[in-house]
Residue, then its C-alpha position, 0 to 999 in steps of 0.5 A: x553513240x547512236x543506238x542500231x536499227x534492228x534489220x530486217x536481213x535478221x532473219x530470227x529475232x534472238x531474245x534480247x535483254x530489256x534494261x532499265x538503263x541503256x547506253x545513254x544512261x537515261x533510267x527508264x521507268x518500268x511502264x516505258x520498259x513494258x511498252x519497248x518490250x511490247x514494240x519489240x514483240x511486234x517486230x515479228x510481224x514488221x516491216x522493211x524500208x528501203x533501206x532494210x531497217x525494220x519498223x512496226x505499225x502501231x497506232x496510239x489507241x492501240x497503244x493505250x489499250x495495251x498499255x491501260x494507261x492515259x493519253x499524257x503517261x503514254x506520250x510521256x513513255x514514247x518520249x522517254x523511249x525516243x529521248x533514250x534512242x530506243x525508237x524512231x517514230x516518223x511522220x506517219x504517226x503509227x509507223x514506229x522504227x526500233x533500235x537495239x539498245x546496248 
């Protein structure tokens, strides 16, 4: 089962639990947790596509920054986060879709 994307007809973003095992049953690491709850802080400056998903612009050095982690561990956590069906990452390396996780 596919994990939803967040839409951007919500017009207030409820608080929203954070866990460390989601619908999947992949185990997240703290540090990949962090970085999903810092995504899913941004959502309220997001954006809307065409067909009303919210998505973030957040790029990697950013990232890194905010995270004060290396380059590998935070390819690591964005892979952990797409394997889990937590994010969609695009073609445009910054532009970053979230998914609610269950």
């Amino acid at each position: 089962m596919k994990n939803e994307y967040f839409l951007g007809s919500d017009h207030t973003l409820p608080y929203y639990p954070i866990l460390l095992r989601n619908r999947n049953d992949i185990r997240l690491p703290i540090r990949a947790t962090y970085l999903y709850g810092v995504m899913f802080d941004k959502l309220s400056n997001s954006q809307t596509d065409e067909k009303g998903r919210m998505y973030i612009i957040y790029d990697f050095a950013t990232m890194l920054e905010d995270m004060g982690t290396e380059e590998k561990e935070l390819k690591d956590y964005l892979h952990m986060l797409e394997c889990a069906d937590l994010i969609e990452r695009t073609a445009v390396p910054e532009m970053i879709y979230l998914k609610k996780s269950a």
